[in-house]
N, C-alpha and C positions, 0 to 999 in steps of 0.2 A: 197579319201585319208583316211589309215586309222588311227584312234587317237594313242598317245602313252599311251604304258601301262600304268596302274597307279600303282605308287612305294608302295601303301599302303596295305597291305596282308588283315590287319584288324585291325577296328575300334571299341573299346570296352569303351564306353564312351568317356572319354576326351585323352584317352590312345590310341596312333598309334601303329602299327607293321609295320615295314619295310618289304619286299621281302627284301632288302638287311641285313638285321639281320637273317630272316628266312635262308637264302641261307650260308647265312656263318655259321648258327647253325647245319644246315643238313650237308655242307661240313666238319666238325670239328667233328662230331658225327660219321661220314662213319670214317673217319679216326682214331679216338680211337677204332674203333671196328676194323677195319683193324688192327691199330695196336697191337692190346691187343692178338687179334688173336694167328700174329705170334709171340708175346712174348712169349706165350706157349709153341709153336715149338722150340724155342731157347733158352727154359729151364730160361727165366727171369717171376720173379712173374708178372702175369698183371697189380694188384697194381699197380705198378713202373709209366706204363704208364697213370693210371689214375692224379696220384700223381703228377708227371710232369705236365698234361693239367692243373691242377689246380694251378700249379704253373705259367707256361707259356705262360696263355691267360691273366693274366692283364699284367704284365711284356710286352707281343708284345704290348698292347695296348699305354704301356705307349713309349715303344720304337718306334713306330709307327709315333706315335704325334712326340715326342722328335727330329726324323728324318727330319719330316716334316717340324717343326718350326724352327729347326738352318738353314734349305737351305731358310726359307720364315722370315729370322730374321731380315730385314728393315720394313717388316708390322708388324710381333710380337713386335718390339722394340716399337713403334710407339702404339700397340695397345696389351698392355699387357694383358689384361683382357680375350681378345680373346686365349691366349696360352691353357687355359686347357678347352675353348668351341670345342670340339672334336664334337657336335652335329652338329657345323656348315660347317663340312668337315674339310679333310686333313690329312689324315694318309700315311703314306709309304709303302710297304708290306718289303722293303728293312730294315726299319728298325723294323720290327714286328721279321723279319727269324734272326735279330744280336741280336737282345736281350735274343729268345725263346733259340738260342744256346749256349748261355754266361748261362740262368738259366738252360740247359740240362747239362753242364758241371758244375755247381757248384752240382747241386744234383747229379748226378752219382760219384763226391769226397767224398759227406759227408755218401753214401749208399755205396762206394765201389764195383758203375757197371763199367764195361767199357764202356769208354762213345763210342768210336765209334761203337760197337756193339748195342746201346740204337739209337746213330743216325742212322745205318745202317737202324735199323727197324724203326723209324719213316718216314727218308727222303721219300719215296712212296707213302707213304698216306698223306703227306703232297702237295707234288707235286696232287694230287690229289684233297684235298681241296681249294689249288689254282685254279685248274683250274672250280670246282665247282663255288669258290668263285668270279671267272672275271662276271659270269651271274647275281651277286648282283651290279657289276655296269652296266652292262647293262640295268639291273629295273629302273637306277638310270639317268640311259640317261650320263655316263663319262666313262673317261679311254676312249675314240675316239680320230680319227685320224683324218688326213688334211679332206679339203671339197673335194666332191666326186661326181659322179653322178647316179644317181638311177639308169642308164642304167649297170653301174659297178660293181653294188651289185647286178644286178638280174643275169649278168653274172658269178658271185659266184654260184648261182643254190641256195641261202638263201630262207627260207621259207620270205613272205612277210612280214611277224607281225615282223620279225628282219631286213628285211630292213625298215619299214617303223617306227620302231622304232629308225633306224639311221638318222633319221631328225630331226635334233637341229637346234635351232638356224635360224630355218629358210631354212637350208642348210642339202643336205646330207651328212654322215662323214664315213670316215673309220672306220669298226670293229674291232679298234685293239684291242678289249675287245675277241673277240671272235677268232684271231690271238692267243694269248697268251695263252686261254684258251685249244684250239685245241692243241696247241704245248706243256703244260703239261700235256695231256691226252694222246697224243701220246709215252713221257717218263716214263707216271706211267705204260703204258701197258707194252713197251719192258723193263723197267728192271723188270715188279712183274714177263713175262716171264722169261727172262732169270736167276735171284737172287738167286734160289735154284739148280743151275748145282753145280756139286762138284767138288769145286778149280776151278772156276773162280774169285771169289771174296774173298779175304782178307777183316777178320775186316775194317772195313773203308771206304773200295773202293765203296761202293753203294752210301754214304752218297757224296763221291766228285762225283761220277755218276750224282749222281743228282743237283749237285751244278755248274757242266761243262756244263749237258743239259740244266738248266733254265737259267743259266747265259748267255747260246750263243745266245737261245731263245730271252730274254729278250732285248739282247743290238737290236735287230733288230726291235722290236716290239717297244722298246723305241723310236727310231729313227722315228717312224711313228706316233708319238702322240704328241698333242698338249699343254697338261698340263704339261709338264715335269720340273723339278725341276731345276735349273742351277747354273752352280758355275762359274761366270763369263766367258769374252771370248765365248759365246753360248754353253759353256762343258755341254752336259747332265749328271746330278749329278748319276743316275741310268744306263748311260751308261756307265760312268766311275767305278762306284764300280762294275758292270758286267766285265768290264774288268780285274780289280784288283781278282776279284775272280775267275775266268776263268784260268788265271795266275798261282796262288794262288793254285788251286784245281790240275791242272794239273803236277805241281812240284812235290807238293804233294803226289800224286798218283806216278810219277815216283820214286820217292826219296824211297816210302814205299816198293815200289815193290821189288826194288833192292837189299833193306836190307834185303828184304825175312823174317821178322822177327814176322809178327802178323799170328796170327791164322786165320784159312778160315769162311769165314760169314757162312756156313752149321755146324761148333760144336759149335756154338753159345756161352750159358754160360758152359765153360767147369767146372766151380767150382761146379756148382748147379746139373751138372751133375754125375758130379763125386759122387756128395752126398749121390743123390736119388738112384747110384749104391749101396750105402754103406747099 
C-alpha cells in the first residue's frame, strides 16, 4: 500500500507551505498572465487586470469563509471564535466566484471598463485556475465522493499515487476532486478555441459561457460528494445556487442575444481603440 502524499511542499523552520497554497498560487499566476495576455489584444491596459487580482483575492477569501459560515451557522453560532479561523478549513469556491464578481463590477464603475468585456476575458482562466486549483484538494485528501472500491478507480485507468491517495478514512472515495477538475479543463480548452471566431460572441456571452459550463458541471459533481453544504430538507446548498445560476445565465444570454445590442467580444475596447487610431 502506498502512503498518502504528504500536504506539506516545505518546511522552513517553524514555518509550513502547503501544496495546497502552492497549487492555488501557480493556478492564480497562469491565470493573470493569461489574462493580462489577452487584455492586450482587446486594447484594455493589463494594469486593470493586475489591479482587480489585487483587489479580488482578499474579497473571495473573505466571501469564501462568509459563504461557508452562514450555511455552517449552528456551529459558528455555538463557536464564535472559530468564524475567522480560516486555517482550520472551510471556504466555498461559490462564494469566493460572488464576491470576486461584485469587486470586478464595482471597479470596472469607478474606471469606466466594460464590465462584461473585463469578465469575458477573465471568465477562462479563471475556469482554469479552478480546475488547477481541485489538485490543492486533493494534496489535502477532501472535496471526495461516496466510498468506492479500489477495483473502480483502477478501472478509471488513474495513475496509482491518485488512486491510492483516494484512501481516507480507511476507505476508498470517489475523485470528485479530479471530476470537477477535468470538467473545467475541458471548458477552458473549447471556449479559449472557439472565443476569437468573428461574431460568435457578444460582450458578455463567454462570461455566461462559462457560468452555464461550470454551473451544469458543478451541480453533478456536487451530487457525488460528501461534504456538501445543506439548506435543510437534504437541499445541497451548491446544487441549488448551480441551478439558480444556470437559469440565471441562460436567460440571460437569450434575452442579450435578441436585443442584438452589445458589441462582439473580437473589438474588444472599442474607445481605447479608437484612441490609439487617433
Amino acid at each position: 500500500m502506498v502512503a498518502a502524499l504528504n500536504p506539506i511542499a516545505l518546511r522552513l523552520g517553524g514555518l509550513e507551505i502547503h501544496w495546497y497554497g502552492v497549487i492555488i498560487a501557480f493556478g492564480v499566476m497562469l491565470a493573470v498572465y493569461l489574462a493580462s495576455t489577452e487584455a492586450k489584444r482587446r486594447n484594455v491596459n493589463e494594469d486593470h487586470i493586475l489591479n482587480l487580482v489585487l483587489w479580488a483575492l482578499p474579497f473571495a477569501l473573505i466571501g469564501a469563509r462568509i459563504y461557508y459560515v452562514v450555511f455552517e451557522w449552528p456551529y459558528y453560532s455555538a463557536h464564535p471564535s472559530e468564524i475567522i479561523a480560516i486555517w482550520h478549513g472551510g471556504i466555498a469556491i461559490y462564494g469566493a466566484l460572488i464576491a470576486s464578481a461584485i469587486v470586478f463590477i464595482v471597479y470596472c464603475r469607478v474606471k469606466d471598463l466594460s464590465i462584461w468585456l473585463i469578465l469575458d476575458i477573465a471568465a477562462p482562466t479563471v475556469m482554469l485556475a479552478q480546475a488547477i486549483g481541485r489538485w490543492g484538494n486533493f494534496m489535502n485528501q477532501e472535496a471526495f465522493g461516496q466510498i468506492t472500491k479500489l477495483s473502480f478507480l483502477r478501472e478509471l485507468h488513474l495513475p496509482e499515487w491518485i488512486s491510492q491517495q483516494m484512501l481516507i478514512g480507511g476507505h476508498y472515495r470517489m475523485p470528485t476532486f479530479l471530476f470537477e477538475s477535468a470538467w473545467n479543463l475541458t471548458g477552458f480548452i473549447i471556449i479559449m478555441s472557439i472565443r476569437h471566431h468573428a461574431k460568435w460572441f457578444q460582450q458578455g456571452e463567454i462570461f455566461l459561457t462559462y457560468v452555464l459550463w461550470y454551473s451544469f458541471g458543478r451541480f453533478f459533481v456536487e451530487g457525488m460528494r460528501t461534504d456538501s453544504l445543506y439548506l435543510g430538507a437534504g437541499i445541497r446548498v451548491s446544487q441549488l445556487v448551480s441551478i439558480i445560476l444556470f437559469v440565471c445565465a441562460a436567460a440571460l444570454f437569450i434575452y442579450r442575444r435578441r436585443q442584438q445590442s452589445s458589441p462582439w467580444y473580437m473589438e474588444g475596447n472599442l474607445n481605447a481603440a479608437i484612441n490609439n487610431k487617433e
